[in-house]
ROPALUM-122946 format. One record per residue (C-alpha): x, y, z; residue number from 0; residue in three letters. Coordinates in Angstrom, 1 decimal. Example, Ala and Ser with C-alpha at 12.3 -4.5 7.8 and 13.67 -1.06 7.14 Angstrom:
<sites>
+--------+--------+--------+-----+--------+
:      u :      v :      w : num : residu :
+--------+--------+--------+-----+--------+
:   12.3 :   -4.5 :    7.8 :   0 :    ALA :
:   13.7 :   -1.1 :    7.1 :   1 :    SER :
+--------+--------+--------+-----+--------+
</sites>
This chain:
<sites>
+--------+--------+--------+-----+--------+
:      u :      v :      w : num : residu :
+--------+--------+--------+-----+--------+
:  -14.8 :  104.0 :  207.5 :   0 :    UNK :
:  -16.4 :  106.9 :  205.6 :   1 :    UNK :
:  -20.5 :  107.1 :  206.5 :   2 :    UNK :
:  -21.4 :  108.4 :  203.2 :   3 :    UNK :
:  -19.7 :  106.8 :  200.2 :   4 :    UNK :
:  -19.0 :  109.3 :  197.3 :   5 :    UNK :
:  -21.7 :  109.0 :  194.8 :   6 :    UNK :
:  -24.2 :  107.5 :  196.7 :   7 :    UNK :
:  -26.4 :  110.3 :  195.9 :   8 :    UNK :
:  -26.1 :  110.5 :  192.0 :   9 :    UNK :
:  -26.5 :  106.5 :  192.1 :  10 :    UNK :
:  -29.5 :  107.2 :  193.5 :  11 :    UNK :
:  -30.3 :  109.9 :  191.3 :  12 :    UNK :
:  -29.6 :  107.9 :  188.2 :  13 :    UNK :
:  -31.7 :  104.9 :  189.3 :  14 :    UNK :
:  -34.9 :  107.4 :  190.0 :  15 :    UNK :
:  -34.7 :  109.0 :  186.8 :  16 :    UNK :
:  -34.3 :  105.2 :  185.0 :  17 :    UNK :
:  -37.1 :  103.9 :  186.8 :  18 :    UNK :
:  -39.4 :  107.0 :  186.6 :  19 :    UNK :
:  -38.8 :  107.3 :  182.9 :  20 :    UNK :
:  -39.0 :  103.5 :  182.2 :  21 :    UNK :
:  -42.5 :  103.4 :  183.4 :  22 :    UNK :
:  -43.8 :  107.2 :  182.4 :  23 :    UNK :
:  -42.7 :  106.8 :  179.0 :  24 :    UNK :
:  -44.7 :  104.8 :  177.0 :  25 :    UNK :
:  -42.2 :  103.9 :  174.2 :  26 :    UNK :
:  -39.3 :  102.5 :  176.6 :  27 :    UNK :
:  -42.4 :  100.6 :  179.0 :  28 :    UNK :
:  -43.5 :   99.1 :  176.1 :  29 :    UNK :
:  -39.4 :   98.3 :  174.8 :  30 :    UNK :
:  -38.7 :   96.7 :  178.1 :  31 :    UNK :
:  -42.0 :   94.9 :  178.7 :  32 :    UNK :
:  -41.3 :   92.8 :  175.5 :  33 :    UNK :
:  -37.8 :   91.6 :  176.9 :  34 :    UNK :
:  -39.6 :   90.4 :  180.5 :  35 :    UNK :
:  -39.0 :   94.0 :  182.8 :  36 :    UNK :
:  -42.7 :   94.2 :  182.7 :  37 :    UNK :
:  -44.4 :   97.3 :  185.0 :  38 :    UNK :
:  -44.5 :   94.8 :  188.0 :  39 :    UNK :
:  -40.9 :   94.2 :  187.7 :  40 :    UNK :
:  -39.8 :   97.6 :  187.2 :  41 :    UNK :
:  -41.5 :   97.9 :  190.6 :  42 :    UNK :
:  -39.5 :   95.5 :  192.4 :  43 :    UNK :
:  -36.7 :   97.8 :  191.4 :  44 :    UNK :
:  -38.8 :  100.8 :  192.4 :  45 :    UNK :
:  -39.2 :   98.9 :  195.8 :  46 :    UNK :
:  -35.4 :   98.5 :  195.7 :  47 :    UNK :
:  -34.6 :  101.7 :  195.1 :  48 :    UNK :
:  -37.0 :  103.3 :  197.9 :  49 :    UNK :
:  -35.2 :  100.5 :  200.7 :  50 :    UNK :
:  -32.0 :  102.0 :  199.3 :  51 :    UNK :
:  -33.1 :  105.5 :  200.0 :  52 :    UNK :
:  -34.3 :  104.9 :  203.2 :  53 :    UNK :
:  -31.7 :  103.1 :  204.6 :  54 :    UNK :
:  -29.3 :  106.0 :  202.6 :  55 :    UNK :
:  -31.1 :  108.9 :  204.9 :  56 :    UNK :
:  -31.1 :  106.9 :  208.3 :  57 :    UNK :
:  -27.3 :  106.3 :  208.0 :  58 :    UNK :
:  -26.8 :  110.1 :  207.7 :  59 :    UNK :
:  -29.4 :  110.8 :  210.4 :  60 :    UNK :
:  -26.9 :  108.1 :  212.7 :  61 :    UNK :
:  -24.1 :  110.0 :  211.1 :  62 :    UNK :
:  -25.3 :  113.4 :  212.8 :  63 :    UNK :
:  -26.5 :  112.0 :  215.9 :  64 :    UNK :
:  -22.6 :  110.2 :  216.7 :  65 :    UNK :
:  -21.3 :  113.9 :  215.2 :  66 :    UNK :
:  -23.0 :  115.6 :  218.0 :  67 :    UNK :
:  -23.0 :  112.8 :  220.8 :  68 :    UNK :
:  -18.9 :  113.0 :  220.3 :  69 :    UNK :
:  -18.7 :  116.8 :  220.2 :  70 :    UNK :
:  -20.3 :  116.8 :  223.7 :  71 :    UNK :
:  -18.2 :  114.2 :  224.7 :  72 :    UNK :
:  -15.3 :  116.0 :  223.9 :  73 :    UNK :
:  -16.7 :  118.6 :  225.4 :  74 :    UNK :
:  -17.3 :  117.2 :  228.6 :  75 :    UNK :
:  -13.7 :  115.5 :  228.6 :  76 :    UNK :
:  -11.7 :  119.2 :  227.8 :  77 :    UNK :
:  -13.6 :  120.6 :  231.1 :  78 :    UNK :
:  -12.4 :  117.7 :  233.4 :  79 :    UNK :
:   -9.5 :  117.7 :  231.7 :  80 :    UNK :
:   -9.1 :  121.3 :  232.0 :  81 :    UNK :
:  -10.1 :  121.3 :  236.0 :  82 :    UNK :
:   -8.5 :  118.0 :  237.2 :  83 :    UNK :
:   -5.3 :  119.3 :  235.9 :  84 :    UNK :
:   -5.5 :  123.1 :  238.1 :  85 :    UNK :
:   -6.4 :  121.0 :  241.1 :  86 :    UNK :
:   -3.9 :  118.4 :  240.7 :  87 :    UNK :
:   -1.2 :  120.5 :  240.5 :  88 :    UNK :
:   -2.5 :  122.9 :  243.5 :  89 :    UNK :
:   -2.8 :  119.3 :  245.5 :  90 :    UNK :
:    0.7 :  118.8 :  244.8 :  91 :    UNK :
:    1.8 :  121.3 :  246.5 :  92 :    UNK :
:   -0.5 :  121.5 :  249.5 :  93 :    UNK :
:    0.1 :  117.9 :  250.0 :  94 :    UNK :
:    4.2 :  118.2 :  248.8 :  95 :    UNK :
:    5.4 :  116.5 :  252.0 :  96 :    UNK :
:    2.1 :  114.2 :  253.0 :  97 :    UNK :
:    2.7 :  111.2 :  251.1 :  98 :    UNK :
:   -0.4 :  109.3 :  252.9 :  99 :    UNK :
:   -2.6 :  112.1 :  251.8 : 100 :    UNK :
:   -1.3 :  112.1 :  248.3 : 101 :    UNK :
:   -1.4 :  108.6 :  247.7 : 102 :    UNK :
:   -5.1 :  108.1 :  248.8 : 103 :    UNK :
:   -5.9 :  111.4 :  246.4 : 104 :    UNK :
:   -3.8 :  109.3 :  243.4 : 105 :    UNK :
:   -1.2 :  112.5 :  242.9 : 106 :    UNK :
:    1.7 :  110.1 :  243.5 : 107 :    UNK :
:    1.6 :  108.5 :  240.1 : 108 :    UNK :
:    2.1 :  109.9 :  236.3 : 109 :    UNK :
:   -1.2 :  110.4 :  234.5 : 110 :    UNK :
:   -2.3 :  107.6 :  232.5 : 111 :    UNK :
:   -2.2 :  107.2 :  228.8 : 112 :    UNK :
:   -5.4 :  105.4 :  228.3 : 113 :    UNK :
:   -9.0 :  107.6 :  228.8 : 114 :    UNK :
:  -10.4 :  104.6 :  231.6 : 115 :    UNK :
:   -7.1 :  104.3 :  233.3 : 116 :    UNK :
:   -7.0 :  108.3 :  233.4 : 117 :    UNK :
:  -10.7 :  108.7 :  234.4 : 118 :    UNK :
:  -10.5 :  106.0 :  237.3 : 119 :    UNK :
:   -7.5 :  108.1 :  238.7 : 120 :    UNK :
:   -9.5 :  111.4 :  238.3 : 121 :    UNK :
:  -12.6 :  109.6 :  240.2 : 122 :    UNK :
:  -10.5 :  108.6 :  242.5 : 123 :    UNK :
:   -8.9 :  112.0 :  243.5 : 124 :    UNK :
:  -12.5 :  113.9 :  243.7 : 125 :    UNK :
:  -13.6 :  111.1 :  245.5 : 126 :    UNK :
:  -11.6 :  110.9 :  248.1 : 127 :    UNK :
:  -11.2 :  114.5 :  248.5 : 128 :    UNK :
:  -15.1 :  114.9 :  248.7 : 129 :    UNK :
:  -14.8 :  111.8 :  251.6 : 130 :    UNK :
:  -12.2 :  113.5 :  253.8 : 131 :    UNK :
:  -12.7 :  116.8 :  255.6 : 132 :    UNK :
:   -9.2 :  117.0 :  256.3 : 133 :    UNK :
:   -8.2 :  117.2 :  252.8 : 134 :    UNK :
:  -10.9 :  119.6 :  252.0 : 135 :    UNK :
:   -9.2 :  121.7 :  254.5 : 136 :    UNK :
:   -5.9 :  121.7 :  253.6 : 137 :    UNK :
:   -6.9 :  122.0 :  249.7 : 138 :    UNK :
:   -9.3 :  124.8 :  250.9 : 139 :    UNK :
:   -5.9 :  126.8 :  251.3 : 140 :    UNK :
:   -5.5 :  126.9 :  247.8 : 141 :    UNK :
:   -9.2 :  128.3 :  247.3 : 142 :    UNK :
:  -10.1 :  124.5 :  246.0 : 143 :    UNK :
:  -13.5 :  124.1 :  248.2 : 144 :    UNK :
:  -16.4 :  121.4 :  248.5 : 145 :    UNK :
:  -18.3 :  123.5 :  246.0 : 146 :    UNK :
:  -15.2 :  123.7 :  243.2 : 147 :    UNK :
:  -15.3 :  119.6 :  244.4 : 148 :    UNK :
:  -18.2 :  118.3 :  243.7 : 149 :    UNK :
:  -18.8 :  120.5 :  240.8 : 150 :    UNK :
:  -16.3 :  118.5 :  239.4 : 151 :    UNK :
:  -17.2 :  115.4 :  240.6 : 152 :    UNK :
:  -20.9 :  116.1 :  238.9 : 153 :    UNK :
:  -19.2 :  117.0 :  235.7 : 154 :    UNK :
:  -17.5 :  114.0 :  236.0 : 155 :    UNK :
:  -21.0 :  111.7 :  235.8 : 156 :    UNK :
:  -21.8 :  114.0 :  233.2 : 157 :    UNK :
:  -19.0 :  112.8 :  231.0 : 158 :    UNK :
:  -19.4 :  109.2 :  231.7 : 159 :    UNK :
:  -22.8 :  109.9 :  230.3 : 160 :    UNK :
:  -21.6 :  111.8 :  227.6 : 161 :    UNK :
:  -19.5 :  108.9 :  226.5 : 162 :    UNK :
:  -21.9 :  105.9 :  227.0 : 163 :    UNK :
:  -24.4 :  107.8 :  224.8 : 164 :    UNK :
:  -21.4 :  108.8 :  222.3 : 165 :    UNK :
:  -20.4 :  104.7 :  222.3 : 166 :    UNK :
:  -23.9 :  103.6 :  221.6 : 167 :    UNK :
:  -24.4 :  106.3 :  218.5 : 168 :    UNK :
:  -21.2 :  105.2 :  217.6 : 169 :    UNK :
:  -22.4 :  101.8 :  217.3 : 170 :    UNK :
:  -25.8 :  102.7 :  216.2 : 171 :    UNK :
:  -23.7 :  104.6 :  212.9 : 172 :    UNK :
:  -21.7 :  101.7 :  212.1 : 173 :    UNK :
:  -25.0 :   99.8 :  212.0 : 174 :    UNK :
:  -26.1 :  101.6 :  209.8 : 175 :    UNK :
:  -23.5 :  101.6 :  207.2 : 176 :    UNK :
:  -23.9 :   98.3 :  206.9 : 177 :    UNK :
:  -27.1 :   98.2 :  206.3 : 178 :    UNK :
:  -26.7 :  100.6 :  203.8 : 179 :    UNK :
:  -23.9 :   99.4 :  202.1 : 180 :    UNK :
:  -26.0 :   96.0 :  202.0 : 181 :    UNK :
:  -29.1 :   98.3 :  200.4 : 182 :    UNK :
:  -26.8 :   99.8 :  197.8 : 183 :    UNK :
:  -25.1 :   96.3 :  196.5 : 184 :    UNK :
:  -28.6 :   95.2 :  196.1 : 185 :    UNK :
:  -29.0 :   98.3 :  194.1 : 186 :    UNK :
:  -26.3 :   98.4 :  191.7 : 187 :    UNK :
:  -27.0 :   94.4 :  191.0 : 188 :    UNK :
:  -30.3 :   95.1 :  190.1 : 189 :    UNK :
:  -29.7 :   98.6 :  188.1 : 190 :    UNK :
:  -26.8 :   96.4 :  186.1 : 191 :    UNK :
:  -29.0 :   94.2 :  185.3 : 192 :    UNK :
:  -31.6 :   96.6 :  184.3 : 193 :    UNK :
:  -29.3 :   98.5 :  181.9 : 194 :    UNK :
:  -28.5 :   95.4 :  180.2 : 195 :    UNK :
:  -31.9 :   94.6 :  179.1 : 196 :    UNK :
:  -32.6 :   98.2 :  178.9 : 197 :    UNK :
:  -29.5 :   98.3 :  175.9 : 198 :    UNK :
:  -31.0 :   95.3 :  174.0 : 199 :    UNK :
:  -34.3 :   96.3 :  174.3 : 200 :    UNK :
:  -33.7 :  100.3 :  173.1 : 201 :    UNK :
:  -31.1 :   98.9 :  170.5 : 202 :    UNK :
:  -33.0 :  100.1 :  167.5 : 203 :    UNK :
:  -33.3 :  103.5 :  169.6 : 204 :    UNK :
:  -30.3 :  104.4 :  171.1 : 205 :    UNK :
:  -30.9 :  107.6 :  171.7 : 206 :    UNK :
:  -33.8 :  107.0 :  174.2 : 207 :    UNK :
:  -31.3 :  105.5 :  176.4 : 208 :    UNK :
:  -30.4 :  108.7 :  177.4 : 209 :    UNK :
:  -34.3 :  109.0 :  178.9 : 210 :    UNK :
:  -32.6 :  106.3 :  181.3 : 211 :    UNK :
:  -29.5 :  108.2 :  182.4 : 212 :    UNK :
:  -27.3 :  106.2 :  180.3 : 213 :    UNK :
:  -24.4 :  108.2 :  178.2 : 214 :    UNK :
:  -24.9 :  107.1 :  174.4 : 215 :    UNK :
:  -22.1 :  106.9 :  171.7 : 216 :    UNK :
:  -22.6 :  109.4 :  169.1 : 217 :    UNK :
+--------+--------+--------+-----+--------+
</sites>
């Protein structure tokens, strides 16, 4: 779903100008008062209009926040990715012919497709490596120490955090599309509506319509 509909901002732009012009000039007040849009109800679409706005800003403010929460995700992921890989393939090899040792480190089986099922096996290998001296040894033969270890293994929490905090943005940005999609129908119902009376009540001056942002037949 796209975050910021195209338009959004000229709809917005067009229903300032309207409402602006509808109560600063005299001649269109005074049109629209007679037909019922008197200066308290041009508020309520003033009051509309500024709910719309709001709720139009805060969705693009959610927008950025997901935008950077899932860039350092990413981020996070492409280093683990990028280090679980090296060591795997070095434990492969130092642990070749120890099927005991490779099965508790989780090198035995294919990578997984899915990011949880591939995360719980990268745990699992860092884990165990960090729990068992003798396999730091051996892997220590192929320069991958208890440092390089749990460097990993805390750039591992990190991306855990990274992705909670990119899952509740996410969440927090659909939210708040919906809420501004809501703010915008109520908008456009009441701008329609607006326009309508606006037409029969400038229809002895046309022209002024344009004042409201309205295109006018020549």
């Amino acid at each position: 779903m796209a975050t910021i509909r195209k338009g959004e901002a000229e709809t917005l732009e067009r229903a300032r100008v309207a409402l602006n012009n509808a109560t600063q000039q005299p001649e269109i007040a005074a049109a629209l008062d007679k037909e019922g849009y008197t200066a308290e109800v041009i508020a309520e679409g003033i009051a509309v209009l500024q709910e719309t706005l709001t709720t139009y800003n805060q969705n693009r403010v959610e927008h950025d926040e997901k935008s950077a929460a899932y860039a350092l995700f990413t981020a996070k992921k492409e280093s683990v990715i990028k280090a679980y890989r090296k060591d795997r393939k070095k434990a492969k090899v130092v642990f070749h012919h120890d099927h005991v040792a490779g099965d508790k480190l989780g090198i035995l089986k294919s990578v997984p497709g899915s990011f949880v099922g591939w995360l719980e096996q990268v745990k699992r290998f860092y884990t165990s490596a960090l729990a068992d001296a003798d396999i730091q040894t051996a892997l220590g033969r192929l320069k991958i120490t208890s440092d390089t270890l749990t460097a990993t293994n805390t750039l591992i929490a990190e991306l855990e955090d990274a992705r909670a905090a990119y899952l509740r943005e996410r969440g927090e940005s659909q939210d708040a599309v919906k809420v501004k999609d809501a703010a915008f129908q109520r908008l456009d119902e009441w701008m329609s509506d607006f326009y309508v009376v606006a037409r029969i009540a400038l229809e002895d001056h046309p022209q002024l319509l344009e004042a409201l942002d309205k295109s006018v037949k020549s």
